[in-house]
C-alpha positions in Angstrom: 28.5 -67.2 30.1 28.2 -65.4 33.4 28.2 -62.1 31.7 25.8 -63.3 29.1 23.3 -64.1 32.3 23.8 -61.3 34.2 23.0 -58.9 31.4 19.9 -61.2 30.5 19.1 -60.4 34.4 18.9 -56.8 34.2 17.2 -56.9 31.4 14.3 -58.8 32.4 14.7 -56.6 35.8 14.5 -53.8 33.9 11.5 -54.8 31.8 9.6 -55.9 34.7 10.3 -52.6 36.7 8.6 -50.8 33.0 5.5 -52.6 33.6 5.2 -51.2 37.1 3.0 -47.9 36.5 3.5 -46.3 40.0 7.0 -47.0 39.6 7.8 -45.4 36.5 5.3 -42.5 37.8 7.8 -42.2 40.7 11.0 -41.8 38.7 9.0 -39.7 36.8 8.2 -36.9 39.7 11.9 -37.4 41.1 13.5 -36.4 38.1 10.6 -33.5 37.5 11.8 -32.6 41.1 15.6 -32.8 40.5 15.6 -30.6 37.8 13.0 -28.4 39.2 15.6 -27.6 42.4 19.4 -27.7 40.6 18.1 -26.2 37.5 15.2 -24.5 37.7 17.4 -21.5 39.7 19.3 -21.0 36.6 16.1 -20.1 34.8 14.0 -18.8 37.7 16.3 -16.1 39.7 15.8 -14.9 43.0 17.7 -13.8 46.2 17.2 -15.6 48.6 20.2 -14.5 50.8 18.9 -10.6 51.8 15.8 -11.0 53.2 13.2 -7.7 51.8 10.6 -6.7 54.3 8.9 -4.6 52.5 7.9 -7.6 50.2 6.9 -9.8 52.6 3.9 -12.0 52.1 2.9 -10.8 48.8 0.5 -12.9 47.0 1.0 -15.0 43.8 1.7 -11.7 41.1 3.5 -11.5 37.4 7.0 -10.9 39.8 6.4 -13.4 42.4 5.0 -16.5 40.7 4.5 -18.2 44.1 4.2 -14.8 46.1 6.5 -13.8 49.0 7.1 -15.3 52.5 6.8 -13.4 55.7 10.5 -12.1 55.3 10.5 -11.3 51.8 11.5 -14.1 49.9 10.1 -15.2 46.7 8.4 -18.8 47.5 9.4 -20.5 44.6 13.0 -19.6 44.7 12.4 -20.6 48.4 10.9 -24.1 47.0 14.1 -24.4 44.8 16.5 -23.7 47.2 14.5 -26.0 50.2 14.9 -29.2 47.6 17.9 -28.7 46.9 18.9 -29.2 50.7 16.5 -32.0 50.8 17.4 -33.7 48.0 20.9 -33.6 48.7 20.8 -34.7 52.4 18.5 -37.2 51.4 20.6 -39.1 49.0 23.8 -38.7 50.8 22.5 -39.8 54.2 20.9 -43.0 52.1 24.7 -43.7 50.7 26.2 -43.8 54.4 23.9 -45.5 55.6 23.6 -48.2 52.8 27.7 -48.7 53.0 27.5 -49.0 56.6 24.8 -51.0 57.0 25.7 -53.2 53.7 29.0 -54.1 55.3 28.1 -54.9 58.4 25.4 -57.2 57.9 27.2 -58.5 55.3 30.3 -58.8 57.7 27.7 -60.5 60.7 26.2 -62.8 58.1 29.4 -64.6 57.2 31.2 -65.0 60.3 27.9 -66.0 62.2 28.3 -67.5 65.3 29.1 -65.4 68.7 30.2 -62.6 66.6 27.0 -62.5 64.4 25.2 -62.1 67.9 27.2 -59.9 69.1 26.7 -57.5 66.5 23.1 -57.8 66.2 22.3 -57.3 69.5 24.0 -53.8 69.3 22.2 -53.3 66.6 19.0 -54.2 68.6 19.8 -51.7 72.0 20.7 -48.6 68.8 17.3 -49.7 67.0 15.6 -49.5 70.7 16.8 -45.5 70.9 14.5 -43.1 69.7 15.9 -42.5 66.2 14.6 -38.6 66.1 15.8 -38.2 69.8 19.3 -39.3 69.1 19.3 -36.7 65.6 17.5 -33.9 67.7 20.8 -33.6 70.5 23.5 -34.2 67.5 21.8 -31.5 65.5 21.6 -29.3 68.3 25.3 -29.8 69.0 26.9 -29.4 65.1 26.4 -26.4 62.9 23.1 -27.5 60.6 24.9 -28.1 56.9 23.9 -30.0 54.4 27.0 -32.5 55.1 26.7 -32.6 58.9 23.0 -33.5 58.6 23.1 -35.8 55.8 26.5 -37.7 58.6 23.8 -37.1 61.4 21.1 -39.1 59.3 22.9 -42.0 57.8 25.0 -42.7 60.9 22.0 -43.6 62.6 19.8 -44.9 59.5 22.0 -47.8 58.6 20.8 -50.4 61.5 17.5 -51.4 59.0 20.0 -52.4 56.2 22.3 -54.1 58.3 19.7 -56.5 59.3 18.0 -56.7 55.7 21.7 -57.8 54.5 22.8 -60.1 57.1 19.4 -62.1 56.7 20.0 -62.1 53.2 23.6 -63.0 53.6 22.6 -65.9 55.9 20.9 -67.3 52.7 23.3 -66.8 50.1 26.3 -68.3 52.2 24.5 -71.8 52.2 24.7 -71.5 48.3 27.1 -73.5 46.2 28.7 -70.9 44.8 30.1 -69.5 48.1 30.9 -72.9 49.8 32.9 -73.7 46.4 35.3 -70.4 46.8 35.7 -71.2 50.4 37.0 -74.4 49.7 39.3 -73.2 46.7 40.6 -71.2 49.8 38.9 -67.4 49.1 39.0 -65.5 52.4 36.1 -64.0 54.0 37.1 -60.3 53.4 37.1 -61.4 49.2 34.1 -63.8 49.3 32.2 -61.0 51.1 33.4 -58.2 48.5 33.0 -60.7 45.1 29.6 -62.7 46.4 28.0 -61.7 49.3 27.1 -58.2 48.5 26.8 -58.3 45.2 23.9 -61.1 45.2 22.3 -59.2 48.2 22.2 -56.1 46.0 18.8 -56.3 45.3 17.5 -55.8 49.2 20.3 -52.9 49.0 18.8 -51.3 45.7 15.3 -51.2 47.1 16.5 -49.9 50.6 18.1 -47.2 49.2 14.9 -45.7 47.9 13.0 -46.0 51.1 16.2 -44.6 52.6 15.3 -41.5 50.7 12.1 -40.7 51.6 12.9 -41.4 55.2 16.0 -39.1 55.1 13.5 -36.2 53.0 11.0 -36.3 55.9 13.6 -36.1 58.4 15.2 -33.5 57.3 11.6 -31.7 57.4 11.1 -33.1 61.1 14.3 -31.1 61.9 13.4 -28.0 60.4 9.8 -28.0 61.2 11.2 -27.8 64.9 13.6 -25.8 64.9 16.7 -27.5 64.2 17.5 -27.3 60.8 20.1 -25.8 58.5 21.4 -22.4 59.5 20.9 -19.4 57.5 20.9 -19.1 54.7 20.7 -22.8 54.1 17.5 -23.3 54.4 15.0 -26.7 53.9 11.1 -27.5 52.9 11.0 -27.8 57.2 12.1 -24.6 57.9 9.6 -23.3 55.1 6.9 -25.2 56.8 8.1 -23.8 60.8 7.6 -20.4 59.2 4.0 -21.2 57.7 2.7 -22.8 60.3 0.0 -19.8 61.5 -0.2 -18.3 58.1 -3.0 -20.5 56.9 -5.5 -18.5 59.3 -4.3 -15.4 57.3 -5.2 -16.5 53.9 -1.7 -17.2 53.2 -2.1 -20.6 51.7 0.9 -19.7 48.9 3.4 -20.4 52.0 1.8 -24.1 53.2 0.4 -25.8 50.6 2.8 -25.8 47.8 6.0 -27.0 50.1 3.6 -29.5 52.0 3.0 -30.7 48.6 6.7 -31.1 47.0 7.1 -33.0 50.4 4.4 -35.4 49.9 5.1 -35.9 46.4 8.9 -36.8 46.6 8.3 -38.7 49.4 5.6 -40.9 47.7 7.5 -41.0 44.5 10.7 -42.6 46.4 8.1 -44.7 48.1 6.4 -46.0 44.7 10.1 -46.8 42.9 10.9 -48.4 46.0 7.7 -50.6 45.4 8.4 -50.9 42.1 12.1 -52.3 42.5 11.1 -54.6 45.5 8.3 -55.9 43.4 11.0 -56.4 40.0 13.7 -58.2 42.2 10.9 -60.8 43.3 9.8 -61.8 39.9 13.0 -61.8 38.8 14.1 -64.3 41.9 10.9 -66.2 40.8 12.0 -66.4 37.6 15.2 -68.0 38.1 
């Protein structure tokens, strides 16, 4: 019976999320985008490892479909190889900081009480830190990788989940379900694994994507300053930092098509995120 629900669930979820436009438009560009930087390099090859001088800043030709940056390197491979970073760090951060920030709010929600204060007043003095401030010194101080930026990211992102769970959890734990395993003597560590977080799933699901786009444009705020992967990594930011006085040259082959595949995956995370948000409250209604 409860399996017979829960797939009757998604399925109205997902039939709700197909008759959200922007939404489907949104999955639509991010999976145009993931297979235009992971395998779009297989078809399209270019080095973009050895810098060539003596190409630099070519214009859109047969060769160079996107023309050449100022040290050489075809722009489209460039594109490729910038999304890939972004991409990656973008998703990974959003993981950490959805486990982290699932748990603990999940965690705060149950116990409540002088430990659910405790813990949300820390998060309240990390929320009240600068967010880019805090990334800025710790990138600064690690080696720029895609793994030590996506840690950076999602070890400071996960404070806006933890309080979207632990008000959700605050909710759920007044429900009949849950007070009928605490009574049948469930522990909190196993009602918080089996009911808690899987019936706060929906604030998680639609966090995630907004988690995205957040961890795409910072990744861009780092690399746009200066801090950044290292070489040869290299991100749509650092692409940008390197454009940023070519426009005045005529140059517009090395701004406007990465300020573009910014805008556009970060919108299209934004729209699915609008898209689930608005597909778990009908569903809610529904019930």
């Amino acid at each position: 019976m409860t399996t017979t629900h829960s797939e009757s669930s998604w399925r109205l979820s997902v039939r709700d999320f197909a008759s959200h436009r922007m939404g489907l438009v949104g999955v639509a560009i991010l999976v145009i985008f993931i297979l235009f930087c992971f395998v779009g390099p297989l078809i399209y090859r270019t080095e973009q490892v050895f810098a060539d001088p003596l190409q630099s800043s070519q214009p859109p030709s047969a060769e160079h479909w996107l023309g050449t940056d100022t040290a050489g390197f075809d722009v489209l491979g460039r594109l490729m190889e910038g999304g890939q970073s972004a991409l990656l760090i973008g998703f990974l951060a959003a993981f950490i900081a959805t486990v982290i920030g699932t748990v603990f709010g999940a965690v705060a929600g149950l116990v409540g009480g002088f430990v659910d204060g405790f813990m949300m007043r820390a998060v309240d003095i990390l929320l009240a830190i600068p967010f880019l401030f805090v990334v800025l010194i710790l990138a600064t101080k690690y080696q720029g990788t895609v793994v030590s930026l996506s840690f950076v990211i999602g070890l400071f992102a996960w404070l806006v989940p933890a309080r979207l769970v632990r008000g959700e959890v605050l909710s759920i734990r007044e429900r009949d379900y849950v007070l009928a395993a605490q009574v049948m003597g469930s522990g909190k560590a196993r009602i918080v694994r089996r009911h808690l977080i899987p019936n706060a799933l929906s604030v998680v699901i639609v966090n995630v994507t907004f988690q995205l786009a957040d961890g795409v444009l910072v990744v861009a705020y780092l690399g746009f300053l200066g801090f950044g992967l290292a070489y040869p990594e290299v991100s749509w930011g650092d692409m940008l930092a390197g454009a940023q006085d070519q426009l005045a040259n005529g140059n517009w082959w090395l701004v406007y098509p990465v300020g573009g595949c910014l805008v556009l995956v970060v919108l299209a995370a934004n729209f699915v995120g609008d898209a689930l948000r608005d597909t778990f409250d009908v569903r809610l209604r529904r019930r």
